[in-house]
N, C-alpha and C positions, 0 to 999 in steps of 0.2 A: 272815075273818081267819084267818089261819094260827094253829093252837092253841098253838104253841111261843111266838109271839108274844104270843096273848093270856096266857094265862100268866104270860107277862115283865112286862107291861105291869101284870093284878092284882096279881102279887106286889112291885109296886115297883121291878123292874129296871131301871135308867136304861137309855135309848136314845139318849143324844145323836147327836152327829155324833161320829165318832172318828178321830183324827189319832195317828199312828203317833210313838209316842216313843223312847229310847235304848232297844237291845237290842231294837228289834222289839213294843215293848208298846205296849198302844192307849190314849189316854187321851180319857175323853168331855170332851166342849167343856161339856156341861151343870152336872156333879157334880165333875169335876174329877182324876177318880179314875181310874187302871188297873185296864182289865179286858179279859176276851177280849171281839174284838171280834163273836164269831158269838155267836148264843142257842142256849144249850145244846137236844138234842135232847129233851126231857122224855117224849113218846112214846115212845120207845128205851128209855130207863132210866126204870121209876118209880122208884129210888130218889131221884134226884135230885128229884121232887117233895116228896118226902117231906122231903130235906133241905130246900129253899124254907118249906117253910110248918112246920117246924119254927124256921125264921129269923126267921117273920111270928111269930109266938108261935098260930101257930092251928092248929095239928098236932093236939091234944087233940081239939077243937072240934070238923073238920074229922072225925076218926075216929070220932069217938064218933055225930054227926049222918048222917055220907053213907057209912061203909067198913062200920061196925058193925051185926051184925045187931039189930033191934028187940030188947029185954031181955038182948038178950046183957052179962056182965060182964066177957067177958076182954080181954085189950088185942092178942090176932091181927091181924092182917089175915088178909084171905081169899088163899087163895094164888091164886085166879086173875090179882089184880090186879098181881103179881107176878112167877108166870111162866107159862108157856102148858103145852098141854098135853103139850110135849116135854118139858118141863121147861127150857125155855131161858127167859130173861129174856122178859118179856110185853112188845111194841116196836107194839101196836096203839093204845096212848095210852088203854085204860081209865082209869088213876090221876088220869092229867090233866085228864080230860075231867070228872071228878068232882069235882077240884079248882077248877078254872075255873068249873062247876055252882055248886058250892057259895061260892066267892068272890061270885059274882055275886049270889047270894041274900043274904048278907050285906051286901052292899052297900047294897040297898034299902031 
């Protein structure tokens, strides 16, 4: 499965069927609700993980368990997962892949 997908899919992102409403916006058949109708790139941007699972209330959890080093106390993140070693935005899906990791563990 595509990781942007599964992602979507841990974090509770509806995927209905989507039918195109006034002004061009999509609304799912399932929830009812407009939304874009592509899944964001979350590989591209980790921020935008970060937003998701700050949404699920498990940003804490998630940091402190899978980003944070053993005994460390501060609230960093490592800048690799971040951005790369040009210093451009990290677009190799680290954050995510760690996010979805640890969803999943959770799950069980």
């Amino acid at each position: 499965m595509d990781k942007n997908r599964e992602f979507a899919d841990l974090v509770g992102i509806c995927r209905g069927k989507i039918e195109y409403g006034p002004h061009g916006l999509s609304c799912c058949d399932k929830c009812k609700e407009y939304h874009p109708a592509n899944i964001p790139d979350y590989a591209a941007d980790p921020r935008l993980v970060l937003r998701e699972m700050k949404r699920i209330g498990k940003l804490e959890e998630f940091l402190r368990n899978k980003i944070y080093p053993l005994g460390s106390t501060g609230y960093n993140i490592p800048i690799d997962y971040l951005v790369d070693s040009n210093g451009d935005l990290e677009t190799t899906g680290k954050l995510v892949k760690k996010a979805i990791e640890f969803l999943k563990e959770a799950k069980r």
